[in-house]
C-alpha positions as CSV (number, residue, x, y, z in Angstrom):
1,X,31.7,-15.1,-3.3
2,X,31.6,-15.3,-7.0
3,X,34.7,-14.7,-9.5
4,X,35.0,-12.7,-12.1
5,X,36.7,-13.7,-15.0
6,X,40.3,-12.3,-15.7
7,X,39.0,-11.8,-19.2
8,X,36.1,-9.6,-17.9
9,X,38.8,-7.4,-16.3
10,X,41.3,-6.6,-18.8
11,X,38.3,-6.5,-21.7
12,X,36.7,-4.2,-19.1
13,X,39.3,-2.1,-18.5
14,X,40.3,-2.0,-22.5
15,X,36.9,-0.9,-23.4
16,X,36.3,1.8,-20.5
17,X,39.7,3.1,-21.7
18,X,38.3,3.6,-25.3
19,X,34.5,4.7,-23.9
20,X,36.2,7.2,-21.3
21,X,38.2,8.7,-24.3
22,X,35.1,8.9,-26.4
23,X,33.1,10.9,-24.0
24,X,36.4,13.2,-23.0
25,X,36.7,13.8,-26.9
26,X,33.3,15.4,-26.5
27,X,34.4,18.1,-24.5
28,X,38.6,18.4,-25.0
29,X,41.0,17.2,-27.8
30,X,44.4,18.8,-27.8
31,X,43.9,20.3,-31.6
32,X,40.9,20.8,-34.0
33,X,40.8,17.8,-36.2
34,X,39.3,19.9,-38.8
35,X,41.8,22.4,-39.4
36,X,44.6,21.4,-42.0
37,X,48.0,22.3,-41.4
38,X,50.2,21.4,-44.7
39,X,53.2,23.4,-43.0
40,X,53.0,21.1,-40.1
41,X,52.7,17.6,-42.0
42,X,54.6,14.8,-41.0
43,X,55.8,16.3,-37.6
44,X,57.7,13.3,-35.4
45,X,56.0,12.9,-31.8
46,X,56.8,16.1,-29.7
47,X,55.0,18.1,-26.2
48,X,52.8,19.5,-28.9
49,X,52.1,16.4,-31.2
50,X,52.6,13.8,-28.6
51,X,51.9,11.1,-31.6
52,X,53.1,12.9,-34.4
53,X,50.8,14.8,-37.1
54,X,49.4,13.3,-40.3
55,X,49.7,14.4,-43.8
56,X,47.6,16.9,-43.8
57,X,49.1,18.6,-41.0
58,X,46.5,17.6,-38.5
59,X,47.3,16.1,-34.8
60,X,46.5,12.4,-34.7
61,X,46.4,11.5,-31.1
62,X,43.2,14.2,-31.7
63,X,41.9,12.3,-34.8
64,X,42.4,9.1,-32.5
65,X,40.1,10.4,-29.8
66,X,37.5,11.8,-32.3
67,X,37.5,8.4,-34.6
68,X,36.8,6.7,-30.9
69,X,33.8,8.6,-30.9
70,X,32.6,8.1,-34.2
71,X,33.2,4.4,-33.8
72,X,31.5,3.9,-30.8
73,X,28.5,5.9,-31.7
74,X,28.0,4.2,-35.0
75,X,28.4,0.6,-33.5
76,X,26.4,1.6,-30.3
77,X,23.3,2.6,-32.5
78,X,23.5,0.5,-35.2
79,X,23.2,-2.4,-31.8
80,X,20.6,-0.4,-30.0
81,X,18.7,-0.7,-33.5
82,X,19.4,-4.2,-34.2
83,X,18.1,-5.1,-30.1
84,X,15.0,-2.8,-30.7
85,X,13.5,-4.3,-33.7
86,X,15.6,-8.3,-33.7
87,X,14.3,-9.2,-30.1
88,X,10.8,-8.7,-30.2
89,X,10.6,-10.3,-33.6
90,X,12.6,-13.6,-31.9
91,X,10.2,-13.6,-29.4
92,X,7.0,-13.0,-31.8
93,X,8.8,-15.7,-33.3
94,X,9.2,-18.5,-30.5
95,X,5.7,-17.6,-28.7
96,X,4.6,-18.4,-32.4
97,X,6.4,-21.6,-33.2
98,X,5.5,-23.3,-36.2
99,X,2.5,-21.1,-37.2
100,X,2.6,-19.0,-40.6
101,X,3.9,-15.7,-38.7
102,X,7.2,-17.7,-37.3
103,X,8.0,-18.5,-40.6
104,X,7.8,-15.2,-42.2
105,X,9.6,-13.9,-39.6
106,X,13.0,-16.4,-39.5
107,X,12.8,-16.2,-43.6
108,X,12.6,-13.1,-43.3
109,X,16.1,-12.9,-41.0
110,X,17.4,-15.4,-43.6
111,X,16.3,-13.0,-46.6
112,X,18.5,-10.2,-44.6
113,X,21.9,-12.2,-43.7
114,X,22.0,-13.3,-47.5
115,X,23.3,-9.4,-47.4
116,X,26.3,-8.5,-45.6
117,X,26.5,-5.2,-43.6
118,X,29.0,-3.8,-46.5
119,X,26.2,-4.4,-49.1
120,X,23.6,-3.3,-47.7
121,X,25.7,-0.1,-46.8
122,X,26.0,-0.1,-50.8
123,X,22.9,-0.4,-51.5
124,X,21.9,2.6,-49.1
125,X,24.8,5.1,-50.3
126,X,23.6,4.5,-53.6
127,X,20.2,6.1,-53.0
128,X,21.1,8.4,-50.0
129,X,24.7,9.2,-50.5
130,X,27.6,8.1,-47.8
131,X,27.3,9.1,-44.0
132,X,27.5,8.1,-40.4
133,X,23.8,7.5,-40.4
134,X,23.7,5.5,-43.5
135,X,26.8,2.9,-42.0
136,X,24.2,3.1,-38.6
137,X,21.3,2.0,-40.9
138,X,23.5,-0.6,-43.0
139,X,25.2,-1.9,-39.4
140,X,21.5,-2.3,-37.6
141,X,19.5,-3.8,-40.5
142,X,22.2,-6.6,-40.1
143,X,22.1,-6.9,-36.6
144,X,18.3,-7.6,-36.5
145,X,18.1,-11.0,-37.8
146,X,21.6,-11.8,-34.9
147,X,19.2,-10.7,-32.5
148,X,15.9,-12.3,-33.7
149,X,17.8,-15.7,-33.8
150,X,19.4,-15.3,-30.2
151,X,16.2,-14.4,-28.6
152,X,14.4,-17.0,-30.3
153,X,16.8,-20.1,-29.7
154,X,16.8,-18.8,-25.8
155,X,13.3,-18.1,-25.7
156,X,12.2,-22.0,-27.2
157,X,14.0,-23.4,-24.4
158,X,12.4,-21.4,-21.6
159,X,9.1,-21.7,-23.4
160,X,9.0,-25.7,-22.4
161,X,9.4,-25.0,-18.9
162,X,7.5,-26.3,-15.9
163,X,5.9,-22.7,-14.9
164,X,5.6,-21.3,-18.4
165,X,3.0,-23.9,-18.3
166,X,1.8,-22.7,-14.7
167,X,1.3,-19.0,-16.0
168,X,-0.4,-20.6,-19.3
169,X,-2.6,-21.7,-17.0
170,X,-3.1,-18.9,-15.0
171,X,-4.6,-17.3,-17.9
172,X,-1.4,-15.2,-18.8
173,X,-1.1,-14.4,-22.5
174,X,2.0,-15.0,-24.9
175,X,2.6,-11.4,-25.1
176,X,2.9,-11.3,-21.0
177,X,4.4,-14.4,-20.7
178,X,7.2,-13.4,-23.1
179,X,7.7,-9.9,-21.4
180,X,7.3,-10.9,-17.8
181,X,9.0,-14.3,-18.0
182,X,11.0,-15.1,-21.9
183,X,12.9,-12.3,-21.8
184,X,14.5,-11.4,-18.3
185,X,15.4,-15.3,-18.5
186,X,17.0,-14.7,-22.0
187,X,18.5,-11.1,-20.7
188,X,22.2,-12.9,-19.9
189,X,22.4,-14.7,-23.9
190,X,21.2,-10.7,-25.1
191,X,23.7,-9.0,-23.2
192,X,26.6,-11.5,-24.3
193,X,25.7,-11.6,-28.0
194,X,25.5,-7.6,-27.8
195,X,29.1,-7.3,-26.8
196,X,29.9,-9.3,-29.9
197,X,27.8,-7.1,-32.0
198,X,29.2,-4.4,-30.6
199,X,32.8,-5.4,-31.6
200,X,31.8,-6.3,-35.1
201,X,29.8,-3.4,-35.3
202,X,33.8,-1.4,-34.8
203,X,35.0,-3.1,-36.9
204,X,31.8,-2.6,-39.8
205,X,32.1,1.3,-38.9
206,X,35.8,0.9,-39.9
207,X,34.9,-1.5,-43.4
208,X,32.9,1.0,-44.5
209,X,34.6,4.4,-43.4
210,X,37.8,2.5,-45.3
211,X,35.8,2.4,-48.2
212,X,34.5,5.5,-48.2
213,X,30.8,4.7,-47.0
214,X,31.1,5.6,-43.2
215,X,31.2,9.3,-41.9
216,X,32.1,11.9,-43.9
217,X,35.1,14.3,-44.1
218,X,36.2,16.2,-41.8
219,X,34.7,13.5,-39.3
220,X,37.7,11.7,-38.3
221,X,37.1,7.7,-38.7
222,X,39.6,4.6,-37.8
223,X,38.7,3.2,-40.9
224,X,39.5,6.6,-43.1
225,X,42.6,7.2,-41.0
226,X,44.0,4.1,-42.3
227,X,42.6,4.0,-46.2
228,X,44.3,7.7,-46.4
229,X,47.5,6.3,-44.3
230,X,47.7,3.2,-46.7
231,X,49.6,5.1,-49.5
232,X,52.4,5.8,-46.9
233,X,52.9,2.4,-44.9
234,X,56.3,2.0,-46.2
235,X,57.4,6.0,-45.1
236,X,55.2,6.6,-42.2
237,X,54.1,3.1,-40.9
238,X,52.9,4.7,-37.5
239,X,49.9,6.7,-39.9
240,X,48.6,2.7,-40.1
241,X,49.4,1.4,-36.9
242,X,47.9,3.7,-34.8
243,X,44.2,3.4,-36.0
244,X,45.2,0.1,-36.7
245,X,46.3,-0.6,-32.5
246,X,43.2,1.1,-31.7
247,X,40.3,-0.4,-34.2
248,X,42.2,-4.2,-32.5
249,X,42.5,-3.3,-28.7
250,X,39.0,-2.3,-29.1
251,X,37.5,-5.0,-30.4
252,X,40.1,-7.1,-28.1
253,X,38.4,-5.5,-25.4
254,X,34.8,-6.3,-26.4
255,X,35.4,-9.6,-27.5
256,X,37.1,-10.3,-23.8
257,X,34.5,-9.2,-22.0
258,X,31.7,-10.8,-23.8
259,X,33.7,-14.1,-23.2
260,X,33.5,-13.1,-19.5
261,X,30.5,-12.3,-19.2
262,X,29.2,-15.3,-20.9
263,X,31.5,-17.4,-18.0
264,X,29.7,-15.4,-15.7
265,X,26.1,-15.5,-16.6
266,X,26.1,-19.0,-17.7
267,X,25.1,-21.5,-15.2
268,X,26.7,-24.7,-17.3
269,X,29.7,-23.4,-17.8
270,X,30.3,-21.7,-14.1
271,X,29.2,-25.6,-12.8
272,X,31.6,-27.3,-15.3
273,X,34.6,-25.0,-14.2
274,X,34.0,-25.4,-10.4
């Protein structure tokens, strides 16, 4: 019977916490986030505010569940984007090794991580203004090359293997081979490295809404919960450490669980532990 990781569990369990309050945010949060209160600012944890109320008034265990939301959106997207385009391109890339279109491709990737996510954010806002799908575009341009790179290194190895060479033979195409045989060998390195995107692509969502290039206002954000909390860290530390808490047992979470899964779907590593 095989074992799961410890660190699967708990970064399981952190990130189904976080993912369960997204969705329930969707349908229920104690208080409109969008509704400004300046009678009611500052309010110390009570029944009604069971963490308190912010400077404007408004109920932040609400503006916790809604920034989980925006978050997890942005960063799920911006991965779903970076997958989409970054694995096809790393196999195009490995089915192709050495020829003209491998090159372009990999320059290409190195072209794009010679711009951080926050830059290319800039660059975007500059033309199209500041929003949650701008920090979506910015996030998944940079995940593209990550992927491309993954599913290249993964797919050159299987690409020298004894029955790649038997369906070669066969008659199958690169195109086929790589869909049929690369990729569902190359699944387990994809699904690890996009639990490490996904963390990073929390923690980009929160760079950029800190700075004022994520989602806009009213939209509650981590990252904006803690640039407008930053003034009052001194007076009111708990307007900082709760988006703080939150934006870390997050990525925690993710971070756990892609170390788990990568004990779990690697072959070496289960062997060298048994």
């Amino acid at each position: 019977m095989r074992r799961f990781p410890l660190a699967l569990w708990i970064g399981v369990a952190l990130s189904a916490l976080f993912l369960i309050t997204a969705l329930l945010s969707l349908v229920w949060v104690p208080h409109d986030v969008t509704r400004l209160v300046i009678a009611g600012r500052l309010q110390p944890a009570s029944t009604t505010f069971p963490l308190g109320t912010d400077q404007f008034g408004r109920d932040i265990l609400s503006m916790l569940m809604v920034g989980a939301r925006t978050s997890i959106a942005v960063a799920l997207v911006a991965v779903g984007i970076g997958m989409l385009i970054g694995v096809p391109l790393g196999l195009a890339a490995a089915a192709l090794r050495g020829s003209l279109p491998d090159e372009i491709i990999m320059r290409g990737n190195d072209l794009i991580f010679a711009f951080p996510s926050l830059v290319i954010a800039i660059l975007i806002t500059a033309v199209f203004g500041p929003s949650a799908v701008n920090a979506i575009l910015a996030i998944g341009i940079f995940n593209i090359p990550v992927f491309a790179r993954v599913a290249r290194g993964g797919a050159l190895g299987v690409w020298t293997l004894d029955y790649i060479l038997a369906a070669r033979t066969a008659g199958k195409g690169r195109v086929r081979i790589s869909a049929e045989h690369i990729l569902p060998n190359i699944a387990n390195l994809l699904i690890v490295q996009a639990t490490i995107q996904f963390s990073l692509g929390i923690l980009a969502e929160a760079a950029l809404s800190y700075v004022g290039l994520g989602a806009r206002p009213p939209t509650p954000s981590w990252g904006r919960m803690l640039a407008e909390a930053q003034t009052m860290i001194y007076t009111h530390p708990m307007l900082a450490l709760l988006p703080g808490g939150a934006i870390m047992l997050m990525v925690l979470g993710l971070n756990l669980m892609g170390d788990g899964l990568r004990d779990l779907l690697d072959p070496r590593i289960r062997r060298a532990r048994q």
